[in-house]
PyMOL CGO cylinders between C-alpha atoms (Angstrom):
from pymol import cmd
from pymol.cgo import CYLINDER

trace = [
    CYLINDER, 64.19, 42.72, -39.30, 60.64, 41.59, -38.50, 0.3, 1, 1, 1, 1, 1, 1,
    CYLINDER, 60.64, 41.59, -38.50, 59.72, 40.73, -41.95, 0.3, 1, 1, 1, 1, 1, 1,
    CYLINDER, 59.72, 40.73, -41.95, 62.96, 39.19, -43.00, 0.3, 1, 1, 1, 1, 1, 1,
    CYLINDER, 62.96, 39.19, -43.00, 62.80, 36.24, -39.75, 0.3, 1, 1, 1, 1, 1, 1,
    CYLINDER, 62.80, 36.24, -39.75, 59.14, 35.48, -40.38, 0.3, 1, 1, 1, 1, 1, 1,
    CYLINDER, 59.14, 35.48, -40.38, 59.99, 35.60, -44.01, 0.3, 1, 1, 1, 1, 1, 1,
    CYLINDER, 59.99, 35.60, -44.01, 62.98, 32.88, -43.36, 0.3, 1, 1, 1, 1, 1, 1,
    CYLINDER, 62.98, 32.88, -43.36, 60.44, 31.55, -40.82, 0.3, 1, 1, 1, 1, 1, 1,
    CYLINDER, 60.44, 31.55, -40.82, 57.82, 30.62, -43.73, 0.3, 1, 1, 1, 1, 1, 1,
    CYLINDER, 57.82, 30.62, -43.73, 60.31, 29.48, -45.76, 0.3, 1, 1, 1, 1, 1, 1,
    CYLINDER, 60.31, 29.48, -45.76, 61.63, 26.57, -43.76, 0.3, 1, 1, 1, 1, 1, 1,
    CYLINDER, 61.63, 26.57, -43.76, 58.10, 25.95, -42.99, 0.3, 1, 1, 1, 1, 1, 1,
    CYLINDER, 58.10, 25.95, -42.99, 57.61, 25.24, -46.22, 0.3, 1, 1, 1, 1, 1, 1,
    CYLINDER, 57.61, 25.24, -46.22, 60.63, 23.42, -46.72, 0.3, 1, 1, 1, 1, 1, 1,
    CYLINDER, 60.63, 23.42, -46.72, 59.73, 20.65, -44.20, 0.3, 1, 1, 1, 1, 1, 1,
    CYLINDER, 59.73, 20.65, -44.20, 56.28, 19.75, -45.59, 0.3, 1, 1, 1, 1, 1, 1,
    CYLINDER, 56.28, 19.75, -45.59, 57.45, 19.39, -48.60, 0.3, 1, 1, 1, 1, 1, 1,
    CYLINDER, 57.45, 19.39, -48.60, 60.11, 17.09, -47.61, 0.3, 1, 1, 1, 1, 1, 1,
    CYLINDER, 60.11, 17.09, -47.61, 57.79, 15.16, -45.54, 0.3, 1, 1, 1, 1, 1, 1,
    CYLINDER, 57.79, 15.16, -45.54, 54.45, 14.75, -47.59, 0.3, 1, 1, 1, 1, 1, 1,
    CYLINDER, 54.45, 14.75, -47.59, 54.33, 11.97, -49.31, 0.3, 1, 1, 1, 1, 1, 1,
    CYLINDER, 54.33, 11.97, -49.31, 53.45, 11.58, -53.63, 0.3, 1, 1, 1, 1, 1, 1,
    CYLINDER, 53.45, 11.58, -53.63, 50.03, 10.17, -54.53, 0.3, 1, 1, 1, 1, 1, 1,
    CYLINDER, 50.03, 10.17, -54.53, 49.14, 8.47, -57.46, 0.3, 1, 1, 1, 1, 1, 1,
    CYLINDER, 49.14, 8.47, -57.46, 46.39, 10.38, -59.04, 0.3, 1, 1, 1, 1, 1, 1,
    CYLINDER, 46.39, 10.38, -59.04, 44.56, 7.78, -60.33, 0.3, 1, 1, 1, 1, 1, 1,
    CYLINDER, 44.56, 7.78, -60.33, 44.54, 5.60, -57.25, 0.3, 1, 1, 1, 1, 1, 1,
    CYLINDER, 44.54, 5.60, -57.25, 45.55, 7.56, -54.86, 0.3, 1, 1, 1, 1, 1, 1,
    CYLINDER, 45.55, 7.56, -54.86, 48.17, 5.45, -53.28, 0.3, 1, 1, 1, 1, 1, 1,
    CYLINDER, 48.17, 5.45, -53.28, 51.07, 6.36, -51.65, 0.3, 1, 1, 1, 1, 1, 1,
    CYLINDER, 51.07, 6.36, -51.65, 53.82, 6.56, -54.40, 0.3, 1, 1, 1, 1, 1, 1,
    CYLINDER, 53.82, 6.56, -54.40, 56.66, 4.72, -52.36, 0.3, 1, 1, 1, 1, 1, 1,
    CYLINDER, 56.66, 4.72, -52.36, 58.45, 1.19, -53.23, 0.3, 1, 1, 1, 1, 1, 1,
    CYLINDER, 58.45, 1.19, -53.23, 56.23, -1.47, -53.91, 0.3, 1, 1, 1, 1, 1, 1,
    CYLINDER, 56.23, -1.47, -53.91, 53.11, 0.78, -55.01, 0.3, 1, 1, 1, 1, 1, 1,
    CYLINDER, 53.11, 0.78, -55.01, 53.38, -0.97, -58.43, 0.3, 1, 1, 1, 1, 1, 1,
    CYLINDER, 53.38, -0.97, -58.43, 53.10, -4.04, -57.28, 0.3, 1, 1, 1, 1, 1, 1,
    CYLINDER, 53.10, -4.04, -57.28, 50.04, -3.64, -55.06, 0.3, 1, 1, 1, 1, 1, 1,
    CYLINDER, 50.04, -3.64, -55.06, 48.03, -1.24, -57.44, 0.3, 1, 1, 1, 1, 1, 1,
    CYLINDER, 48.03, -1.24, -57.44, 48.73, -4.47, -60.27, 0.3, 1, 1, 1, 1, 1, 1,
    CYLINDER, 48.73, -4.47, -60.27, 48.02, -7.12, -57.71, 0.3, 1, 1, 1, 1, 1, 1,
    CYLINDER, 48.02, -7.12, -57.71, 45.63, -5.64, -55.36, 0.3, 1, 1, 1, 1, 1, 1,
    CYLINDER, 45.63, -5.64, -55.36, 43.16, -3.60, -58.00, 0.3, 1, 1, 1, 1, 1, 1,
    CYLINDER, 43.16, -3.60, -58.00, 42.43, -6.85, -60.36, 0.3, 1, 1, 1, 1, 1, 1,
    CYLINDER, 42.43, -6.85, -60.36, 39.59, -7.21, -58.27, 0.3, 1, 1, 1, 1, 1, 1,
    CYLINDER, 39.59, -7.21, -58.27, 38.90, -3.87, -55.74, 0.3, 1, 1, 1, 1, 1, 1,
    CYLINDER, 38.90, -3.87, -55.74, 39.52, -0.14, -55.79, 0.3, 1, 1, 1, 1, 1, 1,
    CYLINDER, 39.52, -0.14, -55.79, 42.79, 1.43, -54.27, 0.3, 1, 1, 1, 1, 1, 1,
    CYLINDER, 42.79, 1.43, -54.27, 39.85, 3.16, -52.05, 0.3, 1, 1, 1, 1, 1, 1,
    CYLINDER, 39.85, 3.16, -52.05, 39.57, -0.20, -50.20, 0.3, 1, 1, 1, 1, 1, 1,
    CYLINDER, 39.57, -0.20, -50.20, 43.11, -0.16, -49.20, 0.3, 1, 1, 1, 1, 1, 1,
    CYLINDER, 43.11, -0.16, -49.20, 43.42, 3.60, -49.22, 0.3, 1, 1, 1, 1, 1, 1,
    CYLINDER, 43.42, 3.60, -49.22, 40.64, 4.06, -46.23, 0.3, 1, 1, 1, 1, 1, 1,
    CYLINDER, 40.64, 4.06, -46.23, 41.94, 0.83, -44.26, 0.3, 1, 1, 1, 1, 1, 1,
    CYLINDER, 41.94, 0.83, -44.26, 44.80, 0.08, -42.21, 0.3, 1, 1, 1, 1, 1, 1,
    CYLINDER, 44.80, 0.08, -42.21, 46.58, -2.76, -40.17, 0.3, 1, 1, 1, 1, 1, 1,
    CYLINDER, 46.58, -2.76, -40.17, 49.92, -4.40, -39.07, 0.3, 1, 1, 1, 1, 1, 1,
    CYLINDER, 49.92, -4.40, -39.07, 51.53, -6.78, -41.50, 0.3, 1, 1, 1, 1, 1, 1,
    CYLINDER, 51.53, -6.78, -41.50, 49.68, -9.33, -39.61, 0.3, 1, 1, 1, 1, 1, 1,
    CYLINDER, 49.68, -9.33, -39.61, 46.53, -8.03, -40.02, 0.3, 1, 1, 1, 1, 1, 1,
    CYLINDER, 46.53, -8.03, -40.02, 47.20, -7.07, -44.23, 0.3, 1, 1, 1, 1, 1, 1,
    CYLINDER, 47.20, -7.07, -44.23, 48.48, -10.81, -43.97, 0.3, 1, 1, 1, 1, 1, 1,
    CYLINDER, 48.48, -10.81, -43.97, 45.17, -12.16, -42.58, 0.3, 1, 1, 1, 1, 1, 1,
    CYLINDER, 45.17, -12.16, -42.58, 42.98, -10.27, -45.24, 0.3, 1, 1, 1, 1, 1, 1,
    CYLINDER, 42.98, -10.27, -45.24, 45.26, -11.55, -48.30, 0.3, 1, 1, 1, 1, 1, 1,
    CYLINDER, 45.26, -11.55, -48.30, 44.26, -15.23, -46.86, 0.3, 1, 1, 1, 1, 1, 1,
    CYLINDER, 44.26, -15.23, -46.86, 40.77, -14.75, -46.36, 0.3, 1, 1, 1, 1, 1, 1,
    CYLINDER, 40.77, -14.75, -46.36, 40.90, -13.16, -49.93, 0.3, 1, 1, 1, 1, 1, 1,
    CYLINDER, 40.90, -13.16, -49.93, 42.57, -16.37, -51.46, 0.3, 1, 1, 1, 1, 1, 1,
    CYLINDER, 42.57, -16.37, -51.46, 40.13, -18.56, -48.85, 0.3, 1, 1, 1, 1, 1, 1,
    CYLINDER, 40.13, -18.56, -48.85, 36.84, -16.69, -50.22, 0.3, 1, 1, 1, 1, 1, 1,
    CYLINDER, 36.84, -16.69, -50.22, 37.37, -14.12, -52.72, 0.3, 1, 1, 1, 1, 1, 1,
    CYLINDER, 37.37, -14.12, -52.72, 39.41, -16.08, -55.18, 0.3, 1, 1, 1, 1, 1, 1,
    CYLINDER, 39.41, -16.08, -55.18, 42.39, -13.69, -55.04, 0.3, 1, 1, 1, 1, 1, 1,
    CYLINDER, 42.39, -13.69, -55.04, 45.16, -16.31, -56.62, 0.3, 1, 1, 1, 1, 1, 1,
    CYLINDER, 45.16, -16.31, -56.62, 48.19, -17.44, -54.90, 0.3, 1, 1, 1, 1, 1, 1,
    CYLINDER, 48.19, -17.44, -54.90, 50.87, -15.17, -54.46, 0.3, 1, 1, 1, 1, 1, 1,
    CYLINDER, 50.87, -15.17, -54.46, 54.76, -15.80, -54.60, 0.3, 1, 1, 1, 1, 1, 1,
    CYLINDER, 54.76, -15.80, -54.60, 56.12, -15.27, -51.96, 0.3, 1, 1, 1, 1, 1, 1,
    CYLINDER, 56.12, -15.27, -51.96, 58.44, -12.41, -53.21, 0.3, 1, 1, 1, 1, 1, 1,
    CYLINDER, 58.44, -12.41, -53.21, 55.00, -10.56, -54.42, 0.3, 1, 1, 1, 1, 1, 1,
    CYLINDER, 55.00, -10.56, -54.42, 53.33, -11.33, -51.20, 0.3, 1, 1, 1, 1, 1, 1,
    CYLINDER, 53.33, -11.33, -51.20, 56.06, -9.93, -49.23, 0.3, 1, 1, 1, 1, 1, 1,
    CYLINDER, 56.06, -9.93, -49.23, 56.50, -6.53, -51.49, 0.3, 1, 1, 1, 1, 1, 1,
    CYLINDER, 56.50, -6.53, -51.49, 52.90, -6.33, -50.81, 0.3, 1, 1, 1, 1, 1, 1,
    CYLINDER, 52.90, -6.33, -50.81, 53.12, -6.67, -47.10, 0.3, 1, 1, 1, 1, 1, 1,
    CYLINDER, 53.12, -6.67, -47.10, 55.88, -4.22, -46.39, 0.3, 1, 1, 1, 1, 1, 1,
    CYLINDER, 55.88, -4.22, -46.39, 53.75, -1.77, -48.90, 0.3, 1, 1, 1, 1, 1, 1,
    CYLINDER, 53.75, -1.77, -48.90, 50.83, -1.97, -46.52, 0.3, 1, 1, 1, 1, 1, 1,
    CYLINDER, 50.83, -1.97, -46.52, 52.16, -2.27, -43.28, 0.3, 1, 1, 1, 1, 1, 1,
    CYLINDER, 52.16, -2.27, -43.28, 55.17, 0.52, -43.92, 0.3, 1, 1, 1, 1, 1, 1,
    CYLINDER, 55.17, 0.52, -43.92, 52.25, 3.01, -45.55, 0.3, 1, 1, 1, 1, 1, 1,
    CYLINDER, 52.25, 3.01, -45.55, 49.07, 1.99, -44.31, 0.3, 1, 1, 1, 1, 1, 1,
    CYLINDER, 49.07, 1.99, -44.31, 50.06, 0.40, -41.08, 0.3, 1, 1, 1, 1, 1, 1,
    CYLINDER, 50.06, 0.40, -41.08, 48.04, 0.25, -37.95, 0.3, 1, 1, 1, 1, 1, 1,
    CYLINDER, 48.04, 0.25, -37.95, 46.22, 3.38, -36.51, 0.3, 1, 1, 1, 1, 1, 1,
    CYLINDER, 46.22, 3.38, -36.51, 46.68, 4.89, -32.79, 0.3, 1, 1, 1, 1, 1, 1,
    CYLINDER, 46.68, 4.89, -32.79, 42.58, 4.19, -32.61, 0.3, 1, 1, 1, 1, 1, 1,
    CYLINDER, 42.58, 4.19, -32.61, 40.33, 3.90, -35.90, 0.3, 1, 1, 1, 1, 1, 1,
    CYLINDER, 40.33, 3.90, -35.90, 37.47, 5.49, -33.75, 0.3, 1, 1, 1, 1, 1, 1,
    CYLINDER, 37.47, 5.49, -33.75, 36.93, 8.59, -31.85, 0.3, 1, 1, 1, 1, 1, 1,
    CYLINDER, 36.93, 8.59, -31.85, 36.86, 8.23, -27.95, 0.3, 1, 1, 1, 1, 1, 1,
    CYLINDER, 36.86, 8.23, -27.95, 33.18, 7.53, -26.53, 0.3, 1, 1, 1, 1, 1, 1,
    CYLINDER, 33.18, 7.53, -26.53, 31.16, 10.51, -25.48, 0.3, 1, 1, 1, 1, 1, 1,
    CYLINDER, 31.16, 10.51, -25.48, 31.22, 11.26, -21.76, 0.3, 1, 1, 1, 1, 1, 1,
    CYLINDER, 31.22, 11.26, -21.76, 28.12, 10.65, -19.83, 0.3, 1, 1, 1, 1, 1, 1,
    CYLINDER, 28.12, 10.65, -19.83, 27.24, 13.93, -18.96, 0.3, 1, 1, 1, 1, 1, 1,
    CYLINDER, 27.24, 13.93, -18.96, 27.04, 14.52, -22.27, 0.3, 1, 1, 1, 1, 1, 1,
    CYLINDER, 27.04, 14.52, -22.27, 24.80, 11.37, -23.32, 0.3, 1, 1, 1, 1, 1, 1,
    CYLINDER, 24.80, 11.37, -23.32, 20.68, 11.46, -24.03, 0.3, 1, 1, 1, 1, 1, 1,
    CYLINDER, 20.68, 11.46, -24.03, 18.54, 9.96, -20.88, 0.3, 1, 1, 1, 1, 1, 1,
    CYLINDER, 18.54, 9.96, -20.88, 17.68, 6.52, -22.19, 0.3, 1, 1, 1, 1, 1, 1,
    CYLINDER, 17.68, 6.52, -22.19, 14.32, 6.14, -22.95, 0.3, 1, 1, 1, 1, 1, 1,
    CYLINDER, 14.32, 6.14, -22.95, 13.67, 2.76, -22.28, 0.3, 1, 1, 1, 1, 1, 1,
    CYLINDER, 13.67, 2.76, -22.28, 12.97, 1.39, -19.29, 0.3, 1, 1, 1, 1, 1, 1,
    CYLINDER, 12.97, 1.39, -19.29, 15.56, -1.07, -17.58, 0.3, 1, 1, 1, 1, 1, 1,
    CYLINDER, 15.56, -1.07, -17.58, 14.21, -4.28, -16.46, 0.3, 1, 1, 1, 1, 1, 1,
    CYLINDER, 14.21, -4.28, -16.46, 15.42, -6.13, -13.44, 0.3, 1, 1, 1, 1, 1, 1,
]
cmd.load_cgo(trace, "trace")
């Protein structure tokens, strides 16, 4: 009886990640969902998936980096369809982290500073 619930146990273990992970393209690692096409055609003319891969923002943010591209990086003007698909891609998929960087050490746990403070 044992085996058999921890058997059924695994298996709708299994089950639910499967469900829930989400496909990768294997060449650019992005997450296969709707719009993928268009950003991997848009957004890798001029930068690897990496760039977008190991970022993330709100749609305001993704916005704000599409203009300074167009502003500085020559990235053309998009319509506003393509713009949009892109947008929802990278704010639905790669949206804004919790915190981007680990919580600060506490000071117990920080070196004595070796330089002296001056008044």
């Amino acid at each position: 009886m044992k085996n058999k619930l921890l058997s059924c146990f695994a298996l709708l273990l299994l089950v639910s990640l499967h469900s829930t992970a989400q496909e990768t393209d294997s060449g650019t690692g992005l997450i296969m969902a709707e719009g993928w096409e268009t950003v991997r055609a848009t957004c890798t003319e001029c930068h690897s998936a990496q760039l977008i891969t190991s970022n993330s923002g709100s749609r305001a943010v993704w916005k704000s980096r599409i203009l300074w591209m167009q502003d500085t990086q020559g990235l053309q003007q998009l319509t506003p369809d393509t713009e949009n698909t892109i947008l929802t891609y990278l704010a639905d998929h790669y949206g804004q982290k919790e915190a981007t960087r680990r919580a600060a050490l506490p000071t117990i746990l920080m070196p004595e500073n070796p330089y002296p403070i001056l008044n």
